[in-house]
Structures are given as C-alpha cells and as structure tokens.
N, C-alpha and C positions, 0 to 999 in steps of 0.2 A: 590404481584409481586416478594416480594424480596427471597420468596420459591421456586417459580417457577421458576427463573431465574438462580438460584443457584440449584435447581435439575436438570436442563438440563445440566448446566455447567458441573456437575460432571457425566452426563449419556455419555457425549462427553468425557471428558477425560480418562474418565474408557478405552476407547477403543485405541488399539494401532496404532493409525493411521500416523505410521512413510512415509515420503513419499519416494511414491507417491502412498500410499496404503492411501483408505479412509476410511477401515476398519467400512462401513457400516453407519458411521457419517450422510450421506444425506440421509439415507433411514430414521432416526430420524426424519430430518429437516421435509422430507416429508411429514411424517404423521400427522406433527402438520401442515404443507400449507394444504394440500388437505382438511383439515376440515375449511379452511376458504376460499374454493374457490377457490384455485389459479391451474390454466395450469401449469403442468409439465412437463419439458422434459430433461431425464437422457441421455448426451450427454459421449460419451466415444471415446475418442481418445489413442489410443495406448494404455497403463498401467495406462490411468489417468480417473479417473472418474470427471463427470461436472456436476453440476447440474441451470438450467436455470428454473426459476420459476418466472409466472406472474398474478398478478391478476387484470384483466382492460384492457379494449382496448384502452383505449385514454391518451390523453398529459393532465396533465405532468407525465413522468415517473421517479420515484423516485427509484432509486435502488441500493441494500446492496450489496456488496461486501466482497468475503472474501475464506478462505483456511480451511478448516479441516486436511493438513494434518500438521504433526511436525515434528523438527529435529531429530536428534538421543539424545538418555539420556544423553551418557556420561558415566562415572564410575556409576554402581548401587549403589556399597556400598558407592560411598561418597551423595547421599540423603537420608535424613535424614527419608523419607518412600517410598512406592515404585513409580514410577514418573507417572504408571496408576492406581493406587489406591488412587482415589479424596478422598484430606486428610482436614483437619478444624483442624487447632493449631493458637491459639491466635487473632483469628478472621482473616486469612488468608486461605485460599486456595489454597492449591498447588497441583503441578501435573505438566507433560507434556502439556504443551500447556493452563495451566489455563489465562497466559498474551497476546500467539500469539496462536491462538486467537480464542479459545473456548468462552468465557465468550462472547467475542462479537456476536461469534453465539447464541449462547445461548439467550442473552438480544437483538438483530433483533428480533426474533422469538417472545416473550415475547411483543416486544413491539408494533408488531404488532399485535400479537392477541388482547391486553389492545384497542390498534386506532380501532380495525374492530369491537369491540364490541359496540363501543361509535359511529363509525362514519361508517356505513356498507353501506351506498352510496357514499362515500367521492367519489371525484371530481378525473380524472387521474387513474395511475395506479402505483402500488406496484410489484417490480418484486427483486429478488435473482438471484445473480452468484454467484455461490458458486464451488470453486477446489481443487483436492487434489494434486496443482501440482506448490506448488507458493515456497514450501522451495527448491527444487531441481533446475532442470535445465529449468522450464517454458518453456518447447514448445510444449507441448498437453493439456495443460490449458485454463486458460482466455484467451491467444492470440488466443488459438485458438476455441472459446466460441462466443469472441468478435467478427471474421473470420466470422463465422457462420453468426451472427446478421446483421453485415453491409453489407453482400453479399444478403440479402434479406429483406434490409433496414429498417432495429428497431432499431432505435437511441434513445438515451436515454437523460432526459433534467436534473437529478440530480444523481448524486452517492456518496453515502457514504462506503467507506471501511475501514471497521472495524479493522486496525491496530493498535495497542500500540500507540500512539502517544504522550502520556504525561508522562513528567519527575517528577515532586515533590509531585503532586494532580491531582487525574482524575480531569481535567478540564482546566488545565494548558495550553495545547498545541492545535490547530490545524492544521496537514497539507496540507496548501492549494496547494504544488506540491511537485515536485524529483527534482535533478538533473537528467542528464543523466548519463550513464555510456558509453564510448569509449576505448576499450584496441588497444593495437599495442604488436603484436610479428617482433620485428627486429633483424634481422641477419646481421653484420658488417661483412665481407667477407675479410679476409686477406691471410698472406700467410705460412703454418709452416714451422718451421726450426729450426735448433741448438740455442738457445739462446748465443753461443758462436762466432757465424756468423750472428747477425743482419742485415748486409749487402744483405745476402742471401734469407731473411725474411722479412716478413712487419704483424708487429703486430695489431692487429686490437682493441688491449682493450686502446691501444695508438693512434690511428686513433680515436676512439669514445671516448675518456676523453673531448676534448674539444668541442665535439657536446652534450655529456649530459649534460656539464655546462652550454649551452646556452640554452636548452631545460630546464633546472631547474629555469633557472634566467629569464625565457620569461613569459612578462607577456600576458596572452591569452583575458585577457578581463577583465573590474573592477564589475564584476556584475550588479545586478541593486538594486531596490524597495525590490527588493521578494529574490532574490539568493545574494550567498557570491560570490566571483570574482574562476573564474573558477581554478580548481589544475590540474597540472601534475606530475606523480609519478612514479617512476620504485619501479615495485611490485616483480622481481626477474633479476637474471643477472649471466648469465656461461658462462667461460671459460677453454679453457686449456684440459690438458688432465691427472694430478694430478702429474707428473713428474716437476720439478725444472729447468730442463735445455731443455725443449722444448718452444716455443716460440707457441701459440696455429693459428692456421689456422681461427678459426670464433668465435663471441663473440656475444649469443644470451641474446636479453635483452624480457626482458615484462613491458612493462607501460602503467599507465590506466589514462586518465582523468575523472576528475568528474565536469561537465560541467551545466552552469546555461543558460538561454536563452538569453544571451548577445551573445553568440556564439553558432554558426549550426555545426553539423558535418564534412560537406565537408570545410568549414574555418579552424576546426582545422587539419583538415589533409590535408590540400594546405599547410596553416605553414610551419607545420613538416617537410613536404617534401622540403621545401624551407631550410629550414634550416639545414638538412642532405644534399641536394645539393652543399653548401657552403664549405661544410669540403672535400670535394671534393673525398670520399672512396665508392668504392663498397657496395653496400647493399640489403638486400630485404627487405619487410614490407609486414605484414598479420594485417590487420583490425578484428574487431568486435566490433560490436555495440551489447550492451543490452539492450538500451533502450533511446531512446531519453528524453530530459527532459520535463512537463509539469508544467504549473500554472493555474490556477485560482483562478485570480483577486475576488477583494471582491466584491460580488454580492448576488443572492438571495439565494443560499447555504451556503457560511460563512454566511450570516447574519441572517438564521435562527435557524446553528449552534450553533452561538455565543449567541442566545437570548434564547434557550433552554438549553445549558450549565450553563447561569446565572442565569435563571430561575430556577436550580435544587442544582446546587454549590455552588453559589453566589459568583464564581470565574469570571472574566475579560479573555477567552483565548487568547491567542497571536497566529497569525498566522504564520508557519514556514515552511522552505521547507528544514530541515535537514535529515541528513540518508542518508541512503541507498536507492537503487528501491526500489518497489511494484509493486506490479500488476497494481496499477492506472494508468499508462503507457501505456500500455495496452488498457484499458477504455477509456482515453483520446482521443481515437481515434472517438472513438463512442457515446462520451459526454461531452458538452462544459464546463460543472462542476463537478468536483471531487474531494473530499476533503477525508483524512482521520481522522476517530476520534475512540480512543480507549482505553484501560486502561494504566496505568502508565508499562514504557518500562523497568523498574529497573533491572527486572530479568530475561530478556526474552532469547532463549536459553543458559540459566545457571542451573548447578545444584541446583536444593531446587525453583523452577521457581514457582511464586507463585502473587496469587490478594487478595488486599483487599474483604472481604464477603459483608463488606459495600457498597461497590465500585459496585455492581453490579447490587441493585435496579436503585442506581441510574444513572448506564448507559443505561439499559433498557430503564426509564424513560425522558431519555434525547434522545435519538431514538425515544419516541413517543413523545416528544413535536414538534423533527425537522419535524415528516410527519402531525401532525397538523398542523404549519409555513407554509408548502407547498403544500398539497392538501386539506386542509378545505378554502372554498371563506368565510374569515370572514368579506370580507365589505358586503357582499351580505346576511352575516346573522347581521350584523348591521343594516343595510339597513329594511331589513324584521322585526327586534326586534322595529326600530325607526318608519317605517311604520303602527305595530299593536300597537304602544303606541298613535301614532297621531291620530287614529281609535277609541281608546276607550276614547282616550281626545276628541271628538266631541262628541260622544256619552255622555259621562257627559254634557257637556255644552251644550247639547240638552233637556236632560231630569232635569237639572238644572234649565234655563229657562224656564221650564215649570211648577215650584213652582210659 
C-alpha cells in the first residue's frame, strides 16, 4: 500500500494544478474509481472543474472530500527542487501540494481500493467530491457541487475531508468544525477641510477612534465546549489623501470576525450596528459572509475516526475546530457529520512544502479502517461467526452422545 500511495502522491504532484486549473488530476482519480465501479459525473462550473463520484445507492453514505488544486510556489529559486518535480530527501516528500492535499488524495484512493477488495458488498455507499476550486475564491466548487446534490436530494450521512489537520504527528489532531468567517467594509463619512480650520471640518478617523475601541474591547460571546470565544479584528484601515494639512473626508476600514457557534451572523451584525449607532457619525457598512461556522459533536464519525487513528498510531487525537475555512462548510449543509483528517500542517503553502513517506501508508490505512468502522455490519458478522460456532457446538454434542 505504501508504494501505491506514494506513486499516486507523486503522479498528482508532478502536475501543475495551480488554481483553479486541475490540470487533469481527476481524470487520474478517475481511472482508478471506474475500475471499482463507481458513477461518475465530471461537473464543470465556470473555470473550475468538479468531480462527484459514487459507488452505491443506499445509506450510509460515507464521503471524501477534497481539492486538487494548489497555491502558487512562490520564489522557484528559494526551493530547494523543483515544487512539480515529486522529490524523496530524507524520507520526506516534497512538492507543491505534497501536505494540502495530494497525499490525501492519493491515500482516499488507495484506501479504497484495499476496502473494495476485502469487502466488495459492503453495506451503503462510497462516493468523492473532489475540486479544483477550494485555494482561490470557492464559488464554482463544492458550494457549488453541494448546489447540485441538495437541489435533487443526495445527502450525505458522513464526510471526511482530507485537510492537513495535524500539528506535531499524523494523528495528533481532528477537526471536528470551523469557525465562521464575517468581514464588514465600513466607510466613516466625514467632512474635508484645512487641518488648519478644524472648525470647518469634521474628521472622521477622530469620530471612529472611539467606536473601534469599543468594537475591540466587546466581548461577542465566551465560546463554548468545541470553539474558542469569538474575535473581532480590523484587517486594513485608510485614510487621508497623503498631504499633512488636509483633514481627510472618509475613513475606510475592513474587519473580519472569526465567529464560533455561540453566536449567528445576524447577532453579530445587530451589535455592530448598535454600537456605531451610539457614536452617533455617519456611516455605511458592506457585509460578507464566507462561511458560516459548523461542528460536529462526537458521534459515530469521530468515533470511528478516533478508533482507526489509534488503531494505526497509537496516538489519542484531540478534537479541534482551529483554522481557518474549508470547504466543509460547504458540506455541512448536506451532511450532519463532517470532520477533517489529514497529514501534519507544518509546511503547508510554504516554500520546501513537504510529508513524511512514512506518514502515508499510514494515512491511507487509517481511511480504510474509518470505512470498515462505518459500512461493514460487524454485529451482524458477530452474530453470524457466534451463530455457526453454536451450530457446530450441537453438532459435536450430538455425535459425542452417540459414543
């Protein structure tokens, strides 16, 4: 497994699949699903290619998530070889994309082929979303994949998205949600003028001083169980006009929350607006949302997670909902369990981006313990193993008594 895992890895990286080019990546994947059965359907929205693959028509549906495509390199010359040229130093792997998140494609693939060999009736159904469209700006991707599915009702009962998700040891971390993410562009509306005629003027970075302090010092919520207590943050802020003696007219800020599910979107922006009301200045506000935040609670996805992770690692993982989005967000919509699980995040869009070789058996094999955990009926083959043993125990104390 652990050849085959690591020549896909490297047949995936070879390829320059910057996005929202997938540079042929799921024509690969493909070729390895169709030989185990599965419905294909190559969905294409705008410049972004999708790939939805299933195999099974019934519940439960267990399915892989994930991106083929990558950031940009970076400086060529400062990696140390070339970042599409799948490289082996020191029992590492590197490449574009070897952490986020080839290897994961790769070892899905792998690990289902290993489950369909062993278990070629298994119970439910096996299906991939696979996009080239999750580094950029995600809206002809999985949202709009997911779009598709819900609008002609195929909901899904598990999801695993193959994110980086562990810090010191594949095994270390799972995340079982996101936060959200919320931005505000706000425009503080004043008046220009002479700096030397304040009178004449009304400065608007001195109207907004004491509504950002109170926006900074507001507590939005204390988190809960799963999330850290929600932030607010100004991610950029201009004024002025770059002259010393003009007094500027508007003062545009940008800040983003990153929000747990202690609080909903329209709460934090009731707030806000409460409290720019107060200060009592002219203003506008432009919203977006990227994504609202999801969890899932421990149930029968971490817990199969977690038993196949120990089973392979013999590592304990903790459940987290750090980061940044994902696509799982996305999915949430269409699946009451989603969790991410993937190789250690160390390097991930960095120069010299790179995974352990080792590390890759055994994530493959930790993907096929999770879809044993969750579509093999193993009371029903208990059941069956304890039934043929009571069978042939009568059968002896039959022909025993008959000495």
């Amino acid at each position: 497994m652990s050849n085959d895992t690591l020549a896909l890895a490297q047949q995936l990286i070879s390829l320059r699949s910057l996005t929202p080019s997938d540079s042929g990546c799921q024509e690969i994947l493909i070729s390895h699903l169709e030989k185990l059965g599965f419905h294909i359907e190559s969905m294409r929205f705008g410049d972004v290619d999708n790939l939805w693959a299933r195999r099974g028509n019934t519940a439960p549906v267990l399915c892989f998530a994930g991106h083929t495509d990558v950031v940009p390199t970076g400086p060529l010359e400062q990696w140390d070889s070339d970042p599409f040229t799948p490289t082996i130093r020191d029992g590492r792997l590197y490449g574009r994309g070897a952490a986020d998140m080839k290897s994961s494609l790769a070892a899905f693939i792998t690990a289902i082929e290993a489950f369909v060999a062993q278990h070629a009736n298994h119970q439910g159904s096996i299906a991939l979303l696979i996009t080239s469209d999750e580094e950029g700006i995600a809206i002809d991707g999985t949202v709009k994949v997911v779009e598709t599915l819900k609008a002609r009702g195929e909901l899904l009962d598990y999801c695993i998205v193959g994110e980086p998700t562990c810090t010191d040891k594949l095994g270390d971390t799972i995340k079982n949600g996101r936060r959200g993410s919320l931005s505000g562009h706000l425009t503080i509306k004043g008046i220009q003028g002479h700096i030397a005629y304040p009178h004449l003027a009304k400065n608007p970075i001195h109207l907004a001083a004491p509504a950002i302090a109170e926006l900074a010092q507001t507590e939005w919520d204390q988190g809960n169980e799963y999330f850290p207590p929600t932030t607010w943050h100004i991610s950029n802020i201009n004024g002025g006009t770059g002259a010393t003696n003009v007094i500027p007219g508007t003062l545009n800020l940008l800040f983003n929350f990153r929000f747990s599910t202690a609080s909903t979107v329209e709460s934090l922006q009731t707030r806000v607006h409460e409290i720019l009301g107060r200060h009592g200045f002219d203003y506008e506000l432009a919203w977006e949302l990227s994504g609202k935040p999801f969890l899932t609670p421990k149930a029968e996805l971490a817990d199969a997670m977690h038993d196949a992770i120990f089973k392979v690692t013999a590592i304990e993982p903790q459940l987290s909902t750090s980061g940044g989005t994902s696509d799982g967000r996305f999915i949430a919509d269409i699946c009451a369990q989603v969790i991410e699980f993937g190789p250690r995040n160390a390097t991930i869009h960095k120069l010299n981006e790179h995974v352990e070789v080792a590390d890759l058996e055994q994530l493959s094999k930790i993907y096929q313990l999770a879809l044993e955990n969750l579509l093999i009926d193993k009371t029903a083959a208990t059941a069956t193993t304890t039934d043929t043993g009571s069978f042939l125990d009568a059968i002896k104390k039959f022909f025993l008594g008959k000495q």
